[in-house]
N, C-alpha and C positions, 0 to 999 in steps of 0.2 A: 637231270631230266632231259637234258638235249636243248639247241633253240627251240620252241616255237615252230617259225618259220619253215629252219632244216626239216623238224620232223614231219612237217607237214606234208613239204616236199616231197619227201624220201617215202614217204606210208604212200601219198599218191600214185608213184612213180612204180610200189609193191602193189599197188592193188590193181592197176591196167595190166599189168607183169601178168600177174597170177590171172586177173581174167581172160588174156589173151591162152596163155597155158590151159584154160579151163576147157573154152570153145575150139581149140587144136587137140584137144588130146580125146585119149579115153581114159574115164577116171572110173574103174571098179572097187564099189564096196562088197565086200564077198560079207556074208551071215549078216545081213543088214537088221535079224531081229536079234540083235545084241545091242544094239542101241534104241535103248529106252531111255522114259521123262526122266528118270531120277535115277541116275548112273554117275559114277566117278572114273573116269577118263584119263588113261597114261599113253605116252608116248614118249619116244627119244627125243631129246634134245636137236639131238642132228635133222630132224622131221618136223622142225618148228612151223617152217614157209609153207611145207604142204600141209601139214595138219590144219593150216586158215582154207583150203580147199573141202577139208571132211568137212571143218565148223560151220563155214558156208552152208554146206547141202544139209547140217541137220539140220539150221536154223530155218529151214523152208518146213521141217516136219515137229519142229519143239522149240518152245520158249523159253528164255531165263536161262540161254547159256552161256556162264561163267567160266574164266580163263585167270590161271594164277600165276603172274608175269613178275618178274621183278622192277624194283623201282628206278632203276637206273636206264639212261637213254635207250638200249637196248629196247627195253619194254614199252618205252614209248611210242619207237617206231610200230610196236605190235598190235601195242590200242590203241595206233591210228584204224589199222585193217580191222580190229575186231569192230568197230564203230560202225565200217562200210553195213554190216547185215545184223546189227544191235544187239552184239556179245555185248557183256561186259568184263574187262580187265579186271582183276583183284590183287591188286601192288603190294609186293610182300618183298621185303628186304634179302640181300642173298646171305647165306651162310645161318650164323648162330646168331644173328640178331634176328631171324626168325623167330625164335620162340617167343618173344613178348608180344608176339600176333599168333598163337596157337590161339586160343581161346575165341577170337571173332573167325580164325579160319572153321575152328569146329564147329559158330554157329550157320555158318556159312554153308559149311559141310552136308548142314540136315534141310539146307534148304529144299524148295523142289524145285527140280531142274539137272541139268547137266552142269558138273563141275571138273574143268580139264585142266591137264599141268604135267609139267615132265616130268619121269620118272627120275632122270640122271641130272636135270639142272639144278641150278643155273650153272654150274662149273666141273659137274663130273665127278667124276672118273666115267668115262663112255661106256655106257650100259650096265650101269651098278644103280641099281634102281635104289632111291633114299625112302627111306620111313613114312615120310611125310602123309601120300596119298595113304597108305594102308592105313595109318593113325586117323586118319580124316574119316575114311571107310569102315575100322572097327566104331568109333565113335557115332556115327551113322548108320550102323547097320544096311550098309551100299551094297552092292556089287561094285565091283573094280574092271573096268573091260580096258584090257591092254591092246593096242594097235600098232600094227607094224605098215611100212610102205615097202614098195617094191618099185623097182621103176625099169623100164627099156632103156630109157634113157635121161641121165643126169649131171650135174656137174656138181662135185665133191669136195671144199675146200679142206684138200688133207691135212693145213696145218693148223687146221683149228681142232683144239680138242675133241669137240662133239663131229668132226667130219661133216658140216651143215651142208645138209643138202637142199641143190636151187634144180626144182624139177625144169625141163626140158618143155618147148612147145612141138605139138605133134610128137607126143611120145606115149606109152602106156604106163598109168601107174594103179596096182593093186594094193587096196587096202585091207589087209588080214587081222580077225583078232581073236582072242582070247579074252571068255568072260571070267572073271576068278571072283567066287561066292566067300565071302568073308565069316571066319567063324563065329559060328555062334554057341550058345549054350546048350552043348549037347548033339550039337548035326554034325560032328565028327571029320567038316570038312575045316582044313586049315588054307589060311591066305599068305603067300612068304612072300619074300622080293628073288630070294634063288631062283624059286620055281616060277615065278613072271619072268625071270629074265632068261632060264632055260628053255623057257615057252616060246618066247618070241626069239629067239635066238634060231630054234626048229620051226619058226612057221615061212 
């Protein structure tokens, strides 16, 4: 879990960061009515820092949103920030000891509210979107609305797998997304991870 202290530290030192980025920059949500109360929420891994600038702004327009972090120091630092505008983190182990938390994630899943989480974490492969959310989303019967960033200007640490990106102050960053309607019995429309990652791959 990290110290304590450190993490307190460090989530501080991320959350004037990101504020100061917030009131320097310009931050557009393009198709803003895709985000609704009871949505399920993907993004890359690499857009973890900024994605706490979308979760910000929704929480000015919806309650009860939920962020699925993992349990390790990592996530800690995360659900310092998500605390700052009263997210709450949902600590789930990485890899295959997931599964002995499907069952509270799927009730979790049908709660109301926004529930968000990376597509490609905790550890990748970079932009190979995991099961996870769509299984969360068939089970719920959600929409899934996928989100991509864009930036003018950024700073990219290339040797981390996910390419984590640390948005810039006084820079422009655009958030695009794709809503994908999850199937259902007989509306012919199908939900994949290809075609999310095709999607946001061309947005």
């Amino acid at each position: 879990m990290g110290c304590p202290r450190l993490v307190h530290v460090i989530s501080k030192i991320l959350t004037h960061y990101l504020g100061f980025v917030a009131i320097t920059s310009l931050f557009d949500v393009q198709n803003q009515e895709h985000f609704q109360n009871n949505i399920i929420v993907g993004f890359w891994h690499g857009d973890s820092l900024t994605m706490q600038l979308l979760l910000r702004k929704l929480s000015g327009q919806f309650k009860g949103i939920k962020v699925i972090i993992t349990t390790d120091a990592r996530g800690s630092y995360i659900e310092g920030l998500l605390k700052v505008y009263g997210a709450e983190a949902v600590r789930m182990p990485d890899g295959l000891r997931i599964r002995h938390f499907l069952e509270a994630l799927q009730r979790i899943g049908k709660d109301e509210g926004i529930l968000a989480g990376a597509l490609d974490g905790p550890t990748g492969p970079i932009h190979c979107p995991k099961k996870l959310l769509f299984k969360l989303a068939e089970t719920a019967q959600k929409e899934v609305v996928c989100v991509s960033f864009h930036y003018s200007r950024v700073l990219r640490l290339w040797k981390r797998w996910d390419k984590y990106a640390i948005p810039l102050p006084f820079s422009s960053i655009t958030v695009k997304s794709e809503v994908l309607s999850f199937k259902k019995e007989g509306d012919g429309h199908d939900l994949s991870r290809a075609d999310c990652r095709r999607r946001q791959r061309n947005s």
